[in-house]
N, C-alpha and C positions, 0 to 999 in steps of 0.2 A: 504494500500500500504506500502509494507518495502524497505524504502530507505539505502542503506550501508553508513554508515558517517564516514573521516576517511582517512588514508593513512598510508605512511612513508616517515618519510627521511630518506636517504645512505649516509655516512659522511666519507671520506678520511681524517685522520686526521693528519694532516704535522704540523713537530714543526716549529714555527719561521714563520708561515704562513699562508694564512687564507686557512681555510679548505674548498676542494669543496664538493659540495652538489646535491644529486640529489632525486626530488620528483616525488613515488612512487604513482601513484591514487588506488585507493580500487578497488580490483573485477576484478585487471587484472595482467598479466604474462609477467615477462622482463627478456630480456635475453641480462646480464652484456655484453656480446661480441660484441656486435651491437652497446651499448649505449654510445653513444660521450660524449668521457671528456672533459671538459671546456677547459684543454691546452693541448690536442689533443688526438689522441687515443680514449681507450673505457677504461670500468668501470671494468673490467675483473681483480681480483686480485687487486681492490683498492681500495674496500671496507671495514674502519673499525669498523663501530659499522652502527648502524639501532635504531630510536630513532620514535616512533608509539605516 
């Protein structure tokens, strides 16, 4: 049996503050415009780095 081990994190990265964060699971498809940002909105354009 092959198991996928594994993910991401999506890091908005703001000076002077704590960055949010959003974790990605292995083996599936996200589409930033749906994905709720912690202080409101979605992920859409507020993505700066990806850290696997």
């Amino acid at each position: 049996m092959n198991r996928r081990i594994g993910g991401a994190l999506v890091y908005d990265s703001r000076t002077a503050l704590p960055d949010p964060y959003m974790a990605l699971g292995n083996g599936y498809c996200y589409k930033f415009t749906s994905a709720s940002y912690p202080t409101g909105g979605n992920w859409n354009d507020k993505a700066d780095y990806v850290q696997m």
